[in-house]
VEXDREN-2710 file (C-alpha; in Angstrom, 1 decimal):
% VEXDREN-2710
k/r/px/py/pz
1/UNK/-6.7/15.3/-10.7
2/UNK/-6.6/15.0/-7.0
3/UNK/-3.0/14.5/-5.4
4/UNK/-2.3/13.0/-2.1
5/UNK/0.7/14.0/-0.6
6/UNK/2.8/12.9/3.1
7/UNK/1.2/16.2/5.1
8/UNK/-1.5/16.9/2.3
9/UNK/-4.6/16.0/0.1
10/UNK/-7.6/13.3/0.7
11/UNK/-7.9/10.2/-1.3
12/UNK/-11.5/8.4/-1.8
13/UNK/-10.1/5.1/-3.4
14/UNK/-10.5/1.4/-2.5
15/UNK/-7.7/-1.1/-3.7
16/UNK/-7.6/-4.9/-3.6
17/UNK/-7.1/-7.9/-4.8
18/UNK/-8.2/-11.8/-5.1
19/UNK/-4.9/-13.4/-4.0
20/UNK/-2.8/-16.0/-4.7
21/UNK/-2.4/-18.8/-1.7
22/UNK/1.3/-17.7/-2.0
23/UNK/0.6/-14.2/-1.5
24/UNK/-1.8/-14.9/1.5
25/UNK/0.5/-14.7/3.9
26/UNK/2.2/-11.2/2.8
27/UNK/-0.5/-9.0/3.2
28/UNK/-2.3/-7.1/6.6
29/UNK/-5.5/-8.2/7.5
30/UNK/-8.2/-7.5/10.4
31/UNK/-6.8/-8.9/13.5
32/UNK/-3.4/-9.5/13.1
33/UNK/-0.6/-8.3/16.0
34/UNK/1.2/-5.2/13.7
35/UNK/3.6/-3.5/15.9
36/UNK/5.4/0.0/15.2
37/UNK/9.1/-1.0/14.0
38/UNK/10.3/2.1/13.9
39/UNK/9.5/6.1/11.6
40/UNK/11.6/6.5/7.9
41/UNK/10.5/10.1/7.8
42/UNK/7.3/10.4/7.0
43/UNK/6.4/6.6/6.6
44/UNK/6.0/4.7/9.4
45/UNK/8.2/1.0/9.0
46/UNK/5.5/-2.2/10.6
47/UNK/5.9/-5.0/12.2
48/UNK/3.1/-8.3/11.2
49/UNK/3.8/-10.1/13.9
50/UNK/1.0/-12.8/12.7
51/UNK/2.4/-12.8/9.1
52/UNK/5.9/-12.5/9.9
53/UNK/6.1/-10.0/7.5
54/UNK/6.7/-6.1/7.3
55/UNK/5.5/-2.9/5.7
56/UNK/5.4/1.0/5.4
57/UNK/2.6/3.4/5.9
58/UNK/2.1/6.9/6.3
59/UNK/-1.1/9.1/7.1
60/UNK/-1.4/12.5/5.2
61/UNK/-2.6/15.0/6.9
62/UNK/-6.1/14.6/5.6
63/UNK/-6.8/11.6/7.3
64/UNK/-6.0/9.5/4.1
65/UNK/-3.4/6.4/4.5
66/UNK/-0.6/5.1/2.0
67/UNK/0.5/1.6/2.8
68/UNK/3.0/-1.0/0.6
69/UNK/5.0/-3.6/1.1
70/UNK/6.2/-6.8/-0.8
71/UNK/6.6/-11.1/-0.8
72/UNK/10.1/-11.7/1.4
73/UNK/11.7/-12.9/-2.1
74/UNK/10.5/-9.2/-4.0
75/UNK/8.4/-10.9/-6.8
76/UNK/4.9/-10.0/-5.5
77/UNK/4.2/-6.4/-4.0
78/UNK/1.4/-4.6/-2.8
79/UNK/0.1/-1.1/-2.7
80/UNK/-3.1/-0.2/-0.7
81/UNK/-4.9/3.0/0.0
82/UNK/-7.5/3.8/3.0
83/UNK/-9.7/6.7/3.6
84/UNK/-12.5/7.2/6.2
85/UNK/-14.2/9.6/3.1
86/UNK/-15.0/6.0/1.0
87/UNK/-17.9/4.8/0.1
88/UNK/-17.4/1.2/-1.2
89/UNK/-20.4/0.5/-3.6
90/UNK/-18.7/-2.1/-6.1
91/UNK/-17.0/-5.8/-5.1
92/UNK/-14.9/-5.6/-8.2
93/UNK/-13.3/-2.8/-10.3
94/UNK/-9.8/-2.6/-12.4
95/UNK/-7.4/-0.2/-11.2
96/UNK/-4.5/0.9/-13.1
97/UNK/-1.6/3.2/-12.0
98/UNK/1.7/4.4/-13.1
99/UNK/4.7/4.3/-10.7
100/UNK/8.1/5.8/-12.3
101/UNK/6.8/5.0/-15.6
102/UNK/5.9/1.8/-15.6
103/UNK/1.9/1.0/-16.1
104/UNK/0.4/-1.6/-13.5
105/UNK/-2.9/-2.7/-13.2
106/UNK/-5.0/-5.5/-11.7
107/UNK/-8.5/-5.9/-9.7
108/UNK/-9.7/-4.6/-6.9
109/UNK/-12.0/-5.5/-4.5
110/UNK/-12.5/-2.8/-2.0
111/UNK/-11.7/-5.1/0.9
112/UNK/-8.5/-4.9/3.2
113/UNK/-7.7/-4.2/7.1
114/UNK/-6.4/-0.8/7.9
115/UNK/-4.1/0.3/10.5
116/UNK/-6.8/2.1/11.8
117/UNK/-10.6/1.1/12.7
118/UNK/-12.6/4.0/10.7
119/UNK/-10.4/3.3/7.7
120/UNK/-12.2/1.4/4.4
121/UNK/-9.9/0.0/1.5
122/UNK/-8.0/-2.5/0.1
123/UNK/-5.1/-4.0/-1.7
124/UNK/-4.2/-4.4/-5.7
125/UNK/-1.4/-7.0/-5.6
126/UNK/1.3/-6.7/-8.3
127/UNK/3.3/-9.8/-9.0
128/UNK/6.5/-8.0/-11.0
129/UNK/9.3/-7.8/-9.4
130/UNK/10.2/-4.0/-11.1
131/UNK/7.2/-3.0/-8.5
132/UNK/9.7/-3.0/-5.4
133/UNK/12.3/-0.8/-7.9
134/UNK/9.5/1.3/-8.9
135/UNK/8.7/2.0/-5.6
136/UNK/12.3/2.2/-4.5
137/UNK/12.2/5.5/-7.3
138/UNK/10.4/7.2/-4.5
139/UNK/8.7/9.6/-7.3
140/UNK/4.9/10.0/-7.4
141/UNK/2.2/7.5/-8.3
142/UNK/-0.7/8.3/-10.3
143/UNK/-3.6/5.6/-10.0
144/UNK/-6.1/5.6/-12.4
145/UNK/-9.8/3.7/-10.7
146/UNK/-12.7/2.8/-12.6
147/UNK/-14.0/6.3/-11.6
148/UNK/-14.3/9.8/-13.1
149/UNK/-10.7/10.4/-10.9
150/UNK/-7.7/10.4/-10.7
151/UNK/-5.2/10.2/-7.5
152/UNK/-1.8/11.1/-7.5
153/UNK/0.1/9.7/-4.7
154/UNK/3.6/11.6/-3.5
155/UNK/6.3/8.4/-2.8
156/UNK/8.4/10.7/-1.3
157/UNK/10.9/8.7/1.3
158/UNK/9.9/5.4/-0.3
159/UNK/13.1/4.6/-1.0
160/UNK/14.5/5.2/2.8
161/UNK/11.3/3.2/4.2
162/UNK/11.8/0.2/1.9
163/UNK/15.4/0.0/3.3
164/UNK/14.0/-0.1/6.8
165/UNK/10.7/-3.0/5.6
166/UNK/13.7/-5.0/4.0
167/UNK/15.5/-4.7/7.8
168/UNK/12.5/-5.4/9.9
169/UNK/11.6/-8.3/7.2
170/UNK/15.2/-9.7/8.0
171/UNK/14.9/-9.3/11.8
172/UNK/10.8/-10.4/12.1
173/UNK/12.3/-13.6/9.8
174/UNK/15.3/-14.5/12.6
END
């Protein structure tokens, strides 16, 4: 089992999704104007100008970044993990993971726009609403891909930074 902490761990892992026309809107992609909001300890709160939308991130110390954020209305969220250590060799694979408990999964596509050029990974979109609360939890998150691996990803703080993506979602909206 590998773990992937706030200051600590790697992660080799590429999430996505095919989306909904709905979702389209919601979720980072190359070339859009994202902004620094502000820091929630160790997440970083940001600012999709193009989408009019918001999100939290946070690097580890290993180079390795965290990213999630959610539909204005909470019924669709996302989750997506980047790593300049990937090596994306399949379009489509299920991913599964486990976030306070509750088991999610969907399909990933290995393709998604990092906050950083270097980065490779993606998005797995999860249209249940107990996501955001599950998140909220702020407790680890073990995601299972179609690989040999395992990743266990630290939420630590989640709870502070989705405070702050609610508040910048309500200012980026007025």
């Amino acid at each position: 089992m590998n773990k992937l902490y706030p200051a600590i761990g790697a992660i080799a892992l590429a999430l996505a999704t095919p989306l909904a026309a709905a979702t389209d809107d919601v979720l980072p992609a190359k070339g859009d104007e994202i902004t620094k909001f502000r820091d929630a300890g160790a997440w970083t709160i940001r600012a999709n100008d193009t989408r009019g939308s918001c999100f939290a991130s946070y690097k580890a110390e290993s180079g390795a970044i965290v990213q999630f954020g959610f539909t204005k209305d909470e019924s669709t969220g996302y989750l997506g993990l980047f790593s300049q250590n990937v090596n994306i060799t399949e379009k489509e694979q299920a991913v599964a993971f486990i976030a306070n408990g509750n088991l999610y999964s969907g399909e990933a596509t290995g393709v998604g726009a990092s906050i950083e050029d270097g980065y490779e990974g993606g998005y797995i979109l999860v249209n249940n609403p107990e996501f955001v609360k599950d998140i909220e939890a702020g407790k680890e998150l073990v995601v299972f891909p179609e690989m040999p691996e395992t990743y266990v990803v630290d939420m630590s703080g989640a709870a502070n930074a989705l405070y702050e993506v609610r508040k910048c979602t309500t200012e980026i909206d007025s």
